[in-house]
C-alpha positions as a Python dict, from the first residue, in 0.01 Angstrom:
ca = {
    (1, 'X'): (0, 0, 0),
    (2, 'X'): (0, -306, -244),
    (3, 'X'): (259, -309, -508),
    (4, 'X'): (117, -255, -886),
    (5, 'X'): (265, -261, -1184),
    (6, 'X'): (387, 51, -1391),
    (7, 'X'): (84, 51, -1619),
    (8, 'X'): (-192, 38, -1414),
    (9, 'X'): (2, 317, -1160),
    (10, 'X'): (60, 553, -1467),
    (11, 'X'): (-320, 530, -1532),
    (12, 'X'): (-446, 601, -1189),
    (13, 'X'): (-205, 902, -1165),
    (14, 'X'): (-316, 1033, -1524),
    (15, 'X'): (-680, 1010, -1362),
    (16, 'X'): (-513, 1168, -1056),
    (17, 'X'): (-388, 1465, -1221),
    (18, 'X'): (-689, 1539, -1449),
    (19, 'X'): (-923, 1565, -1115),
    (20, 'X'): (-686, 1793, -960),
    (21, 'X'): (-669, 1976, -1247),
    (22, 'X'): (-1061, 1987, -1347),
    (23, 'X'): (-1108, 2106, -972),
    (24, 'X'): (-859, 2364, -984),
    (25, 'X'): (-1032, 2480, -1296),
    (26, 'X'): (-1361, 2497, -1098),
    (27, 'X'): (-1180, 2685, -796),
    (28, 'X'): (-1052, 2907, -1065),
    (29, 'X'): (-1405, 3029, -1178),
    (30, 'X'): (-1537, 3023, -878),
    (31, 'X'): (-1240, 3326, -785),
    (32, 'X'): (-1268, 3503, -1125),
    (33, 'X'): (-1683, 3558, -1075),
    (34, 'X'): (-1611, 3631, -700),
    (35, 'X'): (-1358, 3887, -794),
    (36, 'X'): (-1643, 4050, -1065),
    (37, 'X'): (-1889, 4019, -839),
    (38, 'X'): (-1673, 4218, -540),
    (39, 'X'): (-1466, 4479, -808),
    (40, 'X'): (-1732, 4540, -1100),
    (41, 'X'): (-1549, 4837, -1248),
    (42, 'X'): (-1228, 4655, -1233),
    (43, 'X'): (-1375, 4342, -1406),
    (44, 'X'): (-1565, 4579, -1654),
    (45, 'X'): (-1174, 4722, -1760),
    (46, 'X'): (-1019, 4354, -1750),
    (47, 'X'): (-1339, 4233, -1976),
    (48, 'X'): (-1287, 4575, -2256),
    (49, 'X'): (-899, 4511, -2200),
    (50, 'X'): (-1000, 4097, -2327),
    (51, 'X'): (-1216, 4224, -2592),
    (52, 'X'): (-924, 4451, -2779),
    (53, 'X'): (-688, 4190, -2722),
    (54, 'X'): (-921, 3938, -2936),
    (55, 'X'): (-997, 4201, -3186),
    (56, 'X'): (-678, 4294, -3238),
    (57, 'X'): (-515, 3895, -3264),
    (58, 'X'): (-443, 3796, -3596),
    (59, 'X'): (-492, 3443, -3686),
}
């Protein structure tokens, strides 16, 4: 590898981490509508369970 300087490292790893991140998010989805897709009474309880939890948050 070439040597850089601090800056222009720091920037490709902030880019670095905000891909990994963006397609763990994806991944993430992708498990969550598998899951409701494969346990729809379970992810009818965790959605209900959600919706309390937001109605009963105070701001």
């Amino acid at each position: 590898m070439r040597e850089r300087g601090p800056e222009q490292q720091e920037i490709e790893t902030d880019a670095e981490r905000r891909r990994r991140r963006a397609q763990f998010l994806r991944e993430l989805n992708e498990a969550k509508a598998l899951r409701d897709r494969v346990q729809p009474r379970r992810a009818r309880a965790a959605r209900m369970r959600q919706q309390m939890r937001m109605r009963t948050f105070r701001w």
